[in-house]
C-alpha positions in Angstrom: 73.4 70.6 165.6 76.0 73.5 165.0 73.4 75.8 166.4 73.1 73.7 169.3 76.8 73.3 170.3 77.3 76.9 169.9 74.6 77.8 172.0 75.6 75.1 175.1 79.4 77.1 174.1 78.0 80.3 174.8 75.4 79.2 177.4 78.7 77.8 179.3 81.1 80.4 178.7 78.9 82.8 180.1 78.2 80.4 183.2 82.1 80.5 183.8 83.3 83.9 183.8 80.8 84.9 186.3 81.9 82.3 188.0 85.5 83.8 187.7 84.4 87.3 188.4 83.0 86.4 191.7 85.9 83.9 192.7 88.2 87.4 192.0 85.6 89.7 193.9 86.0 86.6 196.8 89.4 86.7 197.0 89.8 90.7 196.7 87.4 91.0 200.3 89.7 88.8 202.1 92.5 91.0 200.7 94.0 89.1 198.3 93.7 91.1 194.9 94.7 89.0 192.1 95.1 91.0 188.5 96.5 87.4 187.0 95.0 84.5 186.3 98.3 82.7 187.2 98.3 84.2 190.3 94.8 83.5 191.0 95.2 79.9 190.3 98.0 79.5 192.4 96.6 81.1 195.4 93.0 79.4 195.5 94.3 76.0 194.8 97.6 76.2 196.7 99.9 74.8 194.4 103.1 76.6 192.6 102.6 74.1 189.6 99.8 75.9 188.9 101.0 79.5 188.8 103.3 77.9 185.5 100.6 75.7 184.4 98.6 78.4 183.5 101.4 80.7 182.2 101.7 78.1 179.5 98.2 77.7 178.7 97.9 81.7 178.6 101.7 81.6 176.6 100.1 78.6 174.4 96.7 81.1 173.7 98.3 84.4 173.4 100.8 82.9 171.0 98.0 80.9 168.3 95.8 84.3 168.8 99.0 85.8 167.4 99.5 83.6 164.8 95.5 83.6 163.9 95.3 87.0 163.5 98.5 87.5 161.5 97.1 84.9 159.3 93.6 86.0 158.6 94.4 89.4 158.0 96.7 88.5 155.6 94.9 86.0 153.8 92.4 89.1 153.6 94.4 91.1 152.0 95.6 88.5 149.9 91.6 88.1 148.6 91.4 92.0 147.9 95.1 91.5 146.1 93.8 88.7 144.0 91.0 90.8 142.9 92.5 93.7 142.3 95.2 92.0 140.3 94.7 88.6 139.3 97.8 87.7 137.8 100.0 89.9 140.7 103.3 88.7 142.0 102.8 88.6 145.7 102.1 85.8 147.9 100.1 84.9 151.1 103.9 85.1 153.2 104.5 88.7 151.9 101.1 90.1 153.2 101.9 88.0 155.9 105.3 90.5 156.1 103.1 93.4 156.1 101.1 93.5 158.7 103.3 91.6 161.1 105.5 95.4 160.3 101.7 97.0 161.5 101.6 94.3 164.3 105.1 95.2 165.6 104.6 99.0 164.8 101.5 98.8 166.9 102.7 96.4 169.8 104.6 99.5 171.5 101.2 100.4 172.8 102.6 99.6 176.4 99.9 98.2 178.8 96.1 97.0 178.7 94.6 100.5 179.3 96.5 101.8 176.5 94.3 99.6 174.4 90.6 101.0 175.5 89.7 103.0 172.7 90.9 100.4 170.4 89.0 97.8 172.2 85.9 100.1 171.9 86.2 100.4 168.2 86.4 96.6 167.8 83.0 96.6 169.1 81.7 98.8 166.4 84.0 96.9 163.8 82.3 93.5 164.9 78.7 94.6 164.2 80.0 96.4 161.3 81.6 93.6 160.0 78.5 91.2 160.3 76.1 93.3 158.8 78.5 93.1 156.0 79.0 90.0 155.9 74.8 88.5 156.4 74.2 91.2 153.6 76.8 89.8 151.1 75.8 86.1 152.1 72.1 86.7 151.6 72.7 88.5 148.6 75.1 85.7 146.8 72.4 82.9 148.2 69.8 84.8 145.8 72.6 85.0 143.2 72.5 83.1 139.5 75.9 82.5 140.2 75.6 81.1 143.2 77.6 77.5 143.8 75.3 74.5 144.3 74.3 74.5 147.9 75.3 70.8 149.8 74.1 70.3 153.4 75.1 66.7 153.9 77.9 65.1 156.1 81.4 63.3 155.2 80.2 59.9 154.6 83.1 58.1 156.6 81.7 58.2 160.2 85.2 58.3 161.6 85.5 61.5 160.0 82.9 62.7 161.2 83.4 61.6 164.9 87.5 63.6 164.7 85.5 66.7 163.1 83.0 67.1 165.5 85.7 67.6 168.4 88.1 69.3 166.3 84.9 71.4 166.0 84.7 71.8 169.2 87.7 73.1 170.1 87.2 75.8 167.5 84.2 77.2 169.2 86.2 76.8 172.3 88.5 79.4 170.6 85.9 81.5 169.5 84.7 81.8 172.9 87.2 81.2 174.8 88.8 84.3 176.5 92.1 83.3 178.9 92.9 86.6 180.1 89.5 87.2 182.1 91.5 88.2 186.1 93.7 90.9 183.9 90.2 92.5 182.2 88.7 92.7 185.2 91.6 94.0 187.2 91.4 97.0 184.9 88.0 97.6 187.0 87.1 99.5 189.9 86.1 97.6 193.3 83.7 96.0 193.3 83.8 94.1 190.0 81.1 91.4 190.3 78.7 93.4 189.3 80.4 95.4 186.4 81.7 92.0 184.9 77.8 90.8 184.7 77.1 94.1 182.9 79.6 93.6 180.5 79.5 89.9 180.1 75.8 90.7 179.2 76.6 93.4 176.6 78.9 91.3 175.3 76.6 88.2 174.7 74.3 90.2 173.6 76.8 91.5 170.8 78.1 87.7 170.2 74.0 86.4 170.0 73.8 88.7 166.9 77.4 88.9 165.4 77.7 84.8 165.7 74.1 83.2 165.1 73.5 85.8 162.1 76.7 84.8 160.4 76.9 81.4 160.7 73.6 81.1 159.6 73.0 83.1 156.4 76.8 81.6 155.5 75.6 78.4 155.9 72.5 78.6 154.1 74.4 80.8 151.5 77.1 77.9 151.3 76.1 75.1 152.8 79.1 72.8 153.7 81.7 73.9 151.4 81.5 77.6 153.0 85.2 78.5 153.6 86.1 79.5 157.5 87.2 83.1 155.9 83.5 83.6 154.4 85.2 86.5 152.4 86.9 83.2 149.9 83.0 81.9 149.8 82.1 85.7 148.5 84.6 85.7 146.2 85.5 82.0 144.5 88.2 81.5 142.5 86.7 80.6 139.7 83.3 83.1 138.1 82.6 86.8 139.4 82.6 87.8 143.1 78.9 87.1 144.6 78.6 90.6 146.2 79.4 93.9 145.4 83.4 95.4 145.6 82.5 97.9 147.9 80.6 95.4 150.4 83.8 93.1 150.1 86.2 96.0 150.4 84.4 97.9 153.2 84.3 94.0 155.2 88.0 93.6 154.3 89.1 96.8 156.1 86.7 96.1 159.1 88.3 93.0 159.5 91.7 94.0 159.3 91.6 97.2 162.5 89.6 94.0 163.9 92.7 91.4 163.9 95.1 94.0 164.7 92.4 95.0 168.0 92.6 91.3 169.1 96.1 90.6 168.2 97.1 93.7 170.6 94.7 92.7 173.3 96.2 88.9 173.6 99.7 90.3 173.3 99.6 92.1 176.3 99.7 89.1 178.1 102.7 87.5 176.2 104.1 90.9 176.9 103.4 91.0 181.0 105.4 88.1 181.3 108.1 88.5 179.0 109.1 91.8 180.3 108.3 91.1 184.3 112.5 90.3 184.2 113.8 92.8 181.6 111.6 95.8 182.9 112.7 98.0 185.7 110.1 99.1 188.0 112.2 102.0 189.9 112.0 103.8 186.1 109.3 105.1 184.0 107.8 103.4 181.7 109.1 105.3 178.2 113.0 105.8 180.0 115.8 104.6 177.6 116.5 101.3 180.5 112.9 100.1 179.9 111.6 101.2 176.5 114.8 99.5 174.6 114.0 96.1 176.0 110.6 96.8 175.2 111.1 97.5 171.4 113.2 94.6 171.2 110.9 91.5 173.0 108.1 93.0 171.5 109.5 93.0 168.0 111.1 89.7 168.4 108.0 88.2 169.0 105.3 89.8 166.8 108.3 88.6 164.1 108.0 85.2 165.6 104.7 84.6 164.9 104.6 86.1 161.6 107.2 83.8 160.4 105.3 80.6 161.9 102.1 82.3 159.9 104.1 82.3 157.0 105.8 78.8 157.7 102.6 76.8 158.9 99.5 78.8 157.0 96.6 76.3 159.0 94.0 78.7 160.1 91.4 76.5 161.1 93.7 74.1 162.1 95.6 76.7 164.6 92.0 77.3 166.2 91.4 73.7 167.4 94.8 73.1 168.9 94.4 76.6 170.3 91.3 76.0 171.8 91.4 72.2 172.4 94.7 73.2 174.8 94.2 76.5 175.8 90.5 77.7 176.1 89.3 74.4 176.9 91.3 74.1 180.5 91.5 77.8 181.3 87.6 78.8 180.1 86.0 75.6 180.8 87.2 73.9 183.9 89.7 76.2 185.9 86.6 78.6 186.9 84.3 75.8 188.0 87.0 74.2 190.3 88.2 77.8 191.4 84.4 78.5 192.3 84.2 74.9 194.3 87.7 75.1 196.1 86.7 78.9 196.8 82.9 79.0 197.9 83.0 75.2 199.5 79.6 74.8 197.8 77.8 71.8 199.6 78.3 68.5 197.7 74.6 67.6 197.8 74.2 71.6 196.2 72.6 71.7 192.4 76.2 74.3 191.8 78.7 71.9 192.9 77.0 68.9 190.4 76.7 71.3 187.8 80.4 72.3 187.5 81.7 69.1 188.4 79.6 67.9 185.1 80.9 70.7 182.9 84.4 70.0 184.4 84.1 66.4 183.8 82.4 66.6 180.4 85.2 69.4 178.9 88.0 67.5 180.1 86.8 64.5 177.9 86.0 66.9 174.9 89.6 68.6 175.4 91.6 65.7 175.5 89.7 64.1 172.1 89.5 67.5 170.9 93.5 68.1 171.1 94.1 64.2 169.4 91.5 65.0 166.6 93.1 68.9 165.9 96.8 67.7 165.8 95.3 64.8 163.9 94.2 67.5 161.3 96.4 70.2 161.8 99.5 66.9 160.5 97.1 65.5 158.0 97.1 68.7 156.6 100.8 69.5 156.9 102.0 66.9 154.9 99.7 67.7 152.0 101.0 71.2 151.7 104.7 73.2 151.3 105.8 75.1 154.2 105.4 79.2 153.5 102.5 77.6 151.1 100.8 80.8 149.4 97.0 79.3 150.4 95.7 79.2 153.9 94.0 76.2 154.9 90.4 76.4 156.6 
């Protein structure tokens, strides 16, 4: 069943931003360029509400991706930590400190094309990383001390209904993009046809990075593998189940691979902040632009570090995120920007099929945002704030 929801994820994802990319190719031959999804909202359906509708989804996702990545990295480092020195004094909220001072060192990068090397190399990272990662898991599921695999559900089917959607909503995340219109705005004209190319390449990289590892983690693990699979590969309790290299080699992928997606989502958070402080009649690096700069950029990358610290809910961050953010903006804006944009025929197989897939996520959103909260404050009150363990 997991299989199958991520495939209709990726199967409709897909669907979508082509949809997207030829709504923005649309607009761009009637002369109306949009390099924002805001904008682009705003002009096809005609309503100002819009244009800060979606600048809170896109604030809501750029802010959790933030906070996600922060997190993760840290908790990775924590893991290496741990093993390295069992009985050390740091906890999860001073790695959390440290590579929020990477993140802010690295958030001075100043626009979206500054990031296209890094954005190539977290390519290579990802397929780095799962090789890893399948590796490790097969070799721990062949392990003697492997932990006793369990594939069944939660008993309570109430339980089970809140964590399917919260479910969801995390493969809505994982998916889910948000910033499509300011990607493809980085292209040349026409973009259509690029943006198939490299939607393509890219679920062709997510068909082996996500099925591979979600399957030999599974099997490895079966439902008590962690949602960091680095904790699965090394338990607290009895030796790690692959070899220190693997696990420090992964660790290290991982980490230039949070900082690559924590940059990329920033820049959005960025473009808006600083469309009021920045002045356009100056260069970019002059004193009146790159002092405000510094500042909202540190001021933010310092915010989310301190929520990271305050509120350590990994998994639980993912379903709001996505149940809020990626849901509206990934899974229903395109298909009604495609309908109010290409007037498809109502009796046309197109129009059915995205008023279905709008229909159908808008019921999934709204359960998944109750079930996620639902979690994310069950959860909360069982733990500290600035806890030193990360919850999945």
């Amino acid at each position: 069943m997991g299989l199958f929801c991520l495939t209709i994820m990726g199967l409709v994802t897909f669907y979508s931003y082509y949809l997207m990319s030829m709504v923005l190719d649309h607009c761009e031959k009637q002369g109306r360029r949009h390099i924002r999804f805001r904008e682009l909202a705003a002009d096809v359906l005609g309503s100002g509400g819009m244009f800060y509708f979606v600048i809170f989804i896109q604030t809501a996702i750029n802010t959790g991706v933030g906070i996600g990545a922060i997190l993760l990295a840290a908790e990775c480092l924590q893991i290496m930590y741990t093993q390295l020195s069992p009985d050390g004094p740091l906890k999860l909220y001073e790695f959390i400190a440290m590579v929020t001072v990477v993140m802010i060192v690295l958030s001075q990068l100043p626009s979206f094309h500054s990031l296209r090397h890094i954005n190539l190399g977290s390519l290579v990272l990802s397929l780095g990383y799962t090789s890893l990662v399948v590796g490790a898991c097969i070799n721990a599921g062949f392990s003697s001390n492997a932990p006793k695999k369990e594939y069944s559900l939660d008993p309570s089917k109430s339980t089970r209904v809140f964590d399917a959607f919260t479910s969801i909503s995390i493969l809505a995340a994982i998916f889910g993009n948000g910033i499509l219109p300011e990607i493809q705005a980085t292209l040349a004209p026409p973009a259509t046809g690029k943006m198939f190319k490299g939607l393509l390449m890219c679920y062709t990289v997510i068909f082996f990075t996500f099925y591979s590892a979600a399957v030999s983690g599974y099997w490895a693990f079966g439902n008590k593998s962690n949602s960091n699979i680095l904790k699965s590969l090394i338990p607290d309790e009895g030796p790690a189940l692959a070899p220190t290299w693997v696990l420090g080699v992964t660790v290290i992928f991982v980490l230039f691979q949070l900082f690559a997606i924590g940059l990329v989502y920033s820049q959005v958070a960025y473009e808006i902040m600083e469309k009021k402080s920045a002045d356009v009649t100056q260069g970019m690096f002059s004193k009146r632009n790159l002092i405000p700069r510094i500042l909202l950029r540190t001021v933010y990358m310092i915010f989310c570090g301190f929520v990271a610290a305050m509120l350590p809910f990994f998994g639980d961050i993912n379903g709001v995120v996505g149940a809020i953010g990626f849901i509206p903006l990934d899974f229903i804006l395109p298909m009604l920007l495609y309908n109010m944009s290409f007037k498809p025929s109502r009796k046309s197989l197109v129009y059915w099929i995205n008023i279905s897939i709008m229909v159908a996520f808008t019921g999934a959103g709204l359960l998944g945002t109750f079930s996620s909260i639902r979690k994310l404050v069950l959860d909360a009150s069982k733990f500290k704030l600035f806890s030193s363990d990360v919850v999945d």
